[in-house]
C-alpha positions in Angstrom: -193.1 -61.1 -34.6 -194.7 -63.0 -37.2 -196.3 -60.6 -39.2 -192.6 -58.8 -39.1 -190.8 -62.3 -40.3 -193.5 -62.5 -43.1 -193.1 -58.7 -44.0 -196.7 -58.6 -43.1 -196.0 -54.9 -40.3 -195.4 -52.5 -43.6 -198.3 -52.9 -46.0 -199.5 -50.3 -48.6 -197.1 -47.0 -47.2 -198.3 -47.9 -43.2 -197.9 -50.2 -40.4 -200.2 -53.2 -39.5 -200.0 -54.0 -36.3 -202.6 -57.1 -34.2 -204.9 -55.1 -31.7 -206.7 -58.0 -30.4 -206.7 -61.7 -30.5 -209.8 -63.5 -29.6 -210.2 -67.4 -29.8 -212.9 -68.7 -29.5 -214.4 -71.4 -26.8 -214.1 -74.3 -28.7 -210.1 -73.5 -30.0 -211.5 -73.4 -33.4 -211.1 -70.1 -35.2 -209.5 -67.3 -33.4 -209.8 -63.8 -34.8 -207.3 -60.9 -34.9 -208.5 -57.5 -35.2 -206.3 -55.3 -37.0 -204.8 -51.7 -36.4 -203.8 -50.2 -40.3 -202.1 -46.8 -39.5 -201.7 -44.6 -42.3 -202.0 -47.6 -44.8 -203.3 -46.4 -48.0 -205.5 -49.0 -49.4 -206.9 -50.8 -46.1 -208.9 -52.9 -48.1 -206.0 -54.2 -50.0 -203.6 -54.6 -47.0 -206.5 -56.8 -45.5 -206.6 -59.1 -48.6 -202.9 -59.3 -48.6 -202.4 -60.2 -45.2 -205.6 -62.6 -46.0 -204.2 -64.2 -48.9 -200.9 -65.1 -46.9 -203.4 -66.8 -44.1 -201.3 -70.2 -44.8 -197.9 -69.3 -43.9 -199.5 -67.3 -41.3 -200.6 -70.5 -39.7 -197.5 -72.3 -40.2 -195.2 -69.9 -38.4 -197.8 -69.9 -35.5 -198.6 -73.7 -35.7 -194.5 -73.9 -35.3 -195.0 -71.7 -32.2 -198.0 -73.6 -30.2 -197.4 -76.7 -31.0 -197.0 -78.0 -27.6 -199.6 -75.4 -26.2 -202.1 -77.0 -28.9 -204.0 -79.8 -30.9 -204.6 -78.2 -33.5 -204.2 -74.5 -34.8 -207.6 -72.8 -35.2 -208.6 -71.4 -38.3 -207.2 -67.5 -38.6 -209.6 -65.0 -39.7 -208.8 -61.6 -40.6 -210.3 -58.4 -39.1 -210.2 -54.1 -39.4 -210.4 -52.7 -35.4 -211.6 -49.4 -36.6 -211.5 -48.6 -32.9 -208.6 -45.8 -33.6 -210.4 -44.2 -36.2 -213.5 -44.0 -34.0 -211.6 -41.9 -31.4 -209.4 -39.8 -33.9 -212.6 -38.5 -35.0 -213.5 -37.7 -31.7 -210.7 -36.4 -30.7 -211.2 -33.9 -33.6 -214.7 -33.2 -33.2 -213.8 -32.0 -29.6 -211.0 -29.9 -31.1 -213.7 -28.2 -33.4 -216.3 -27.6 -30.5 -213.5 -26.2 -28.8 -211.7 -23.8 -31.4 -215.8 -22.8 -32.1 -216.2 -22.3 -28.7 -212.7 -19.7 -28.6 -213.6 -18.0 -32.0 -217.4 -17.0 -30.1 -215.9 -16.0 -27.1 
């Protein structure tokens, strides 16, 4: 809901949505891996969402208040996990169309 109040979801022609969230023991920096689907400069959409790390914070500081002490510090991250299984995905396509064309 943040990122979508921030315009932070539609980033460079694709969607950015949070994969994973992981804080760590001590409450003191939590990371958030990030799915970019068919975002053209992933780089770019990183840096952006990076460079609006402050009201970021704010919005979720607003949130947890009660929850928390203090807000950890947000860091930024690419879960390539998607990509890793598209490919895959089309690697056993190929095996498979090469395995119909030989047969």
């Amino acid at each position: 809901q943040i990122f979508q109040r921030l315009g932070l979801s539609m980033i460079n022609g694709g969607m950015v949505s949070i994969s994973s969230v992981k804080v760590t023991p001590d409450l003191l920096e939590a990371r958030f891996y990030l799915s970019l689907f068919q975002v053209n400069d992933q780089e770019d959409a990183l840096k952006k969402i990076e460079d609006r790390h402050h009201e970021i914070k704010k919005e979720l500081s607003a949130r947890v208040r009660h929850q928390l002490r203090s807000i950890p510090v947000l860091k930024f991250f690419k879960d390539d996990t998607l990509d890793h299984v598209f490919r895959m995905e089309e690697l056993f396509k190929k095996i498979n169309d090469d395995r119909k064309d030989t047969n």
